[in-house]
Structure formats: C-alpha cells, structure tokens
LUMNU-80046 format. One record per atom (N, C-alpha, C): residue in one letter; x negated, y negated, z negated. Coordinates in steps of 0.1 Angstrom, whole numbers, padded with zeros to 4 digits, always signed. Atoms other than C-alpha are relative to their C-alpha. Layout:
// LUMNU-80046
AXYZ;...
// end
This chain:
// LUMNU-80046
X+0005+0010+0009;X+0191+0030-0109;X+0007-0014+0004;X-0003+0009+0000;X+0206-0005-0116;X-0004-0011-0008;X+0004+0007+0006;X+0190-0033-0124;X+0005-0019+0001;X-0006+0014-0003;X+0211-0068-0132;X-0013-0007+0001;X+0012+0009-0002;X+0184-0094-0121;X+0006-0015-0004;X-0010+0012+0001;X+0212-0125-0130;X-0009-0010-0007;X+0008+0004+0013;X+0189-0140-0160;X-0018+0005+0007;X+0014-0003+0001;X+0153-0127-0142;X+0000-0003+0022;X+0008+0002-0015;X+0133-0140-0107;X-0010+0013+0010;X+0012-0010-0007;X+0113-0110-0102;X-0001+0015-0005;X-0001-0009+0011;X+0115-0070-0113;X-0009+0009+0008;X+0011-0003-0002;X+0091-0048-0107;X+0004+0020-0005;X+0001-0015+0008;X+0090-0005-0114;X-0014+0004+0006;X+0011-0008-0007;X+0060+0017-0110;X-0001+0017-0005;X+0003-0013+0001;X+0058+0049-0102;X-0016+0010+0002;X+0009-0009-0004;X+0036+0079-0102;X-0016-0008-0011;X+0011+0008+0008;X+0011+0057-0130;X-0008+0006-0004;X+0005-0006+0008;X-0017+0068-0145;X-0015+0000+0006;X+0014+0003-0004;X-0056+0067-0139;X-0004-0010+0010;X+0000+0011-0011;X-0054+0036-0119;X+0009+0006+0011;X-0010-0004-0019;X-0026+0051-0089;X+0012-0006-0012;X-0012+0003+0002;X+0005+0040-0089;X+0005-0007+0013;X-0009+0004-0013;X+0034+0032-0061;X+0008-0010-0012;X-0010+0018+0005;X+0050-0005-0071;X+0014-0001+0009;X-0014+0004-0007;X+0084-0013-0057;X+0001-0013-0008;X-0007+0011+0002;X+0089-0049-0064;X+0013-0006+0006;X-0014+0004-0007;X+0119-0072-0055;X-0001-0013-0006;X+0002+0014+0001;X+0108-0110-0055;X+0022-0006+0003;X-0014+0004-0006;X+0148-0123-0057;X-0002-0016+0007;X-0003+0017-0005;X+0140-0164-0052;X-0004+0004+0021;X+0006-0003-0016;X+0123-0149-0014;X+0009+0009+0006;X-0011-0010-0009;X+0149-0125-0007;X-0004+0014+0005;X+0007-0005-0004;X+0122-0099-0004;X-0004+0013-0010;X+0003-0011+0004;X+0116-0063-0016;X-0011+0006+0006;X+0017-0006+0002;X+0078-0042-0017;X-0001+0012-0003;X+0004-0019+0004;X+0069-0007-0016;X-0014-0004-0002;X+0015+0002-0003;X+0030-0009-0022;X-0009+0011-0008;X+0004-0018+0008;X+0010+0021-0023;X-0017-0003+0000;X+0006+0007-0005;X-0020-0003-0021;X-0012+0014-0014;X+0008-0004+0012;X-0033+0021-0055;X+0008+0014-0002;X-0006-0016-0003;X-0016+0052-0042;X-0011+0013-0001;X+0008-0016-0002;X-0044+0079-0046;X-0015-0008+0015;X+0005+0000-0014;X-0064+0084-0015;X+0002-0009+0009;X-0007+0013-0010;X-0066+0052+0008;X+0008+0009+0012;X-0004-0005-0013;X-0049+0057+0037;X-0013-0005+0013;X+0018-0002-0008;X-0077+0060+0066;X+0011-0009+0015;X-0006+0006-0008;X-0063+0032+0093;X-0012-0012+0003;X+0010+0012-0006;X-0087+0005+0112;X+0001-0010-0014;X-0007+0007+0018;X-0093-0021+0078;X+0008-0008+0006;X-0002+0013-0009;X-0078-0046+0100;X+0012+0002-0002;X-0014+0000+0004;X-0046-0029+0093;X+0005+0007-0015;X+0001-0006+0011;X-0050-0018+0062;X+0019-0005-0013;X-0015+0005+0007;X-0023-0042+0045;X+0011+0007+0006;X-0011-0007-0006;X+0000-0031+0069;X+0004+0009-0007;X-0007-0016+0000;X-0001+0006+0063;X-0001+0003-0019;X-0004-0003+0015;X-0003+0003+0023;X+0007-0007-0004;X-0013+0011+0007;X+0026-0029+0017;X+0009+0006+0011;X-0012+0002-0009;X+0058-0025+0034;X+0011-0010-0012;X-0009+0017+0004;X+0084-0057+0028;X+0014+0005+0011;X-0011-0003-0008;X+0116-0058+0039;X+0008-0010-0007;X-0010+0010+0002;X+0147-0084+0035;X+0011+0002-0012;X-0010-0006+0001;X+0170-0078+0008;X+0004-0012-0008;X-0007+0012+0005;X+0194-0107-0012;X+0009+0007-0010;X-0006-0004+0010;X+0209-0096-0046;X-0007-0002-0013;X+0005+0002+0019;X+0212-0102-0082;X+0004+0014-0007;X+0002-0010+0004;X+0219-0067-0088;X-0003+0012+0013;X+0007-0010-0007;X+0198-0043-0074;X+0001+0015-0004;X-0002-0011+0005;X+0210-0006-0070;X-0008+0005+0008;X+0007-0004-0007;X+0191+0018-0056;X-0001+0018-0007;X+0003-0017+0006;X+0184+0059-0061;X-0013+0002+0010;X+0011-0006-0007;X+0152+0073-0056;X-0004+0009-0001;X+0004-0015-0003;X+0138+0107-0049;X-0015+0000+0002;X+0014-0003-0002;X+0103+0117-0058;X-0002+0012+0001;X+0009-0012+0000;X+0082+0149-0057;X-0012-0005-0002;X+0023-0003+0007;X+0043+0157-0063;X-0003-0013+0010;X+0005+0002-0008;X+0034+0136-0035;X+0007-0014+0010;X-0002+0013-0008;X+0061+0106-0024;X+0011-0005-0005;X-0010+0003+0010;X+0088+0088-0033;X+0010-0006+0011;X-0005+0004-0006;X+0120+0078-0014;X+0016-0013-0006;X-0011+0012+0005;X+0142+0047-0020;X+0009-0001+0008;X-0016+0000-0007;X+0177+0046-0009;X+0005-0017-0010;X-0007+0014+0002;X+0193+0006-0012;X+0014+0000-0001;X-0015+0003-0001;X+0230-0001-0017;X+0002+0014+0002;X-0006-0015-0010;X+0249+0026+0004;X-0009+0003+0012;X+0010-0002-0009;X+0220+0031+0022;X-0003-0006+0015;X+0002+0014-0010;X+0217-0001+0040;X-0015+0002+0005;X+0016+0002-0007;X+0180+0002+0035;X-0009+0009-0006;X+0009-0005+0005;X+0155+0027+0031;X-0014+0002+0002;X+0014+0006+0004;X+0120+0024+0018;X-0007+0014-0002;X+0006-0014+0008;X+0094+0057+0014;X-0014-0002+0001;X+0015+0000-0001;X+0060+0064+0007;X-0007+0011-0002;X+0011-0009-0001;X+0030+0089+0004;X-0008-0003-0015;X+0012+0003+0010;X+0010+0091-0030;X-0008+0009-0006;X+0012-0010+0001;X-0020+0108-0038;X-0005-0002-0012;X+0003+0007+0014;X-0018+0108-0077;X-0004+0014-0005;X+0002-0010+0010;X-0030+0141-0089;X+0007+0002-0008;X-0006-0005+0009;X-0013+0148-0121;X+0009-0013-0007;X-0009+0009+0008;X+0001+0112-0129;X+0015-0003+0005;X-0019+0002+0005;X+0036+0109-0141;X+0006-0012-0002;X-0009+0013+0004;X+0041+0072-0155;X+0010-0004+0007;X-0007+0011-0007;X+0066+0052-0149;X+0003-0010-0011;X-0004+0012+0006;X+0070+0015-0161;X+0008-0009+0007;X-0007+0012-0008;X+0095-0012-0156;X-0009-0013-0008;X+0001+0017+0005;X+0090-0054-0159;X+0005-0003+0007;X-0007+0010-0005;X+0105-0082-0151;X-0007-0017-0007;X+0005+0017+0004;X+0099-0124-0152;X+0017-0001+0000;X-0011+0008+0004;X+0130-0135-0169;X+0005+0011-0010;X-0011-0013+0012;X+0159-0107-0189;X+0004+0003+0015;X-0007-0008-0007;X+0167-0081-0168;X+0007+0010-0009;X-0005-0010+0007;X+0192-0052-0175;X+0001+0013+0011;X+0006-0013-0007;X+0182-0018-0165;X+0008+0010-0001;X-0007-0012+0005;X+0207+0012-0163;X-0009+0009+0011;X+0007-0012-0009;X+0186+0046-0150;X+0005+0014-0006;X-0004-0008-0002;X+0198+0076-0145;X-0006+0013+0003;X+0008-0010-0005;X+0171+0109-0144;X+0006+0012+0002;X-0002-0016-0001;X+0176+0144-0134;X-0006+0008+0013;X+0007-0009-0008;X+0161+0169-0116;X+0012+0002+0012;X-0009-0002-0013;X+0171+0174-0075;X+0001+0016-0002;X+0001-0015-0008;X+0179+0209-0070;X+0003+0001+0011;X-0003-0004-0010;X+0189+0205-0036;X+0015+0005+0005;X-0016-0008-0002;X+0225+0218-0038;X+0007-0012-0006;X-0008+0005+0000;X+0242+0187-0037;X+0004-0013-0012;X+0003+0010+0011;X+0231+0166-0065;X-0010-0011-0004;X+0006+0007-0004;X+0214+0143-0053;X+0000-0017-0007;
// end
C-alpha cells in the first residue's frame, strides 16, 4: 500500500471493521508519529488498567510524505511491514466475522493498494 500524504496532515486506515472492532493504523505526519490501536480490537486485552493504554496503542517514530507499507492479515491479526522493513508494527484482534476496511485522511491524500491473497509460497 501507498499512500502520498504531500497535500494531507493525517491518514488513517482501519481494519478488521464492523460491529464496533476495528484495528486503526494512523500516521499523524506534522508529529512524525505512526499508531497501531487495537483499543476496539474485540476482546480487551486483560493487563493491570493502569497499563491498559500501553498494551492497546503502540506509537512509534516515522517521518514521510509518502507512506508505503504492506500488511498481512489473517482471522485474528494484522502485521505491518514500513519501507524495506525499517519498521514493524503487529497486532491481535478479536473481531469475529468482521471484514471492513476504511481509509481517510485530513487534507487529499493518494492511495495506491494492492490485495491478494498470501498463499505462503512466496508471494507475499
């Protein structure tokens, strides 16, 4: 997936949507800062609440007006691969049967995506 961000501040996808779950991947560009948040992932995650943010946001550093990235789901999680795999992002989601996926953005973004099914044999 590639998404020019040149023309937009902020982009946003969500996966796994549907009866209130969904895994968010944002990418705030003016902060320099990328978001996995599984905060509406299914099933809370069971951690002291005290760390609760913790263990359903993860943030991480990243600086670009075009954001590439490939990601790998199944039933159950989703894995983000950054650049040439500078930086990788994954998570756990407990969506029963939802499928959505939505993009947005704050400004014009341009979105090239790319689906197909992994079989495992090298086509990743």
């Amino acid at each position: 997936m590639k998404a020019d961000l040149s023309n937009a501040s902020a982009f946003a996808v969500n996966l796994f949507e549907g009866d209130g779950v969904r895994l968010t991947l944002s990418y705030d560009k003016a902060a320099g800062v990328l978001t996995l948040d599984r905060t509406h992932g299914g099933v809370p995650v069971r951690y002291d609440p005290r760390e609760l943010s913790r263990a359903s946001i993860r943030t991480a550093p990243y600086k670009t007006d075009i954001l590439e990235f490939t990601v790998y789901l199944d039933r159950g999680s989703a894995e983000f691969f950054f650049g040439d795999g500078e930086l990788v992002m994954s998570s756990l989601v407990f969506n029963g049967e939802a499928d959505g996926i939505s993009f947005s953005a704050e400004g014009s973004a341009v979105l090239e995506a790319e689906c197909r099914p992994f079989t495992g044999k090298g086509n990743g």
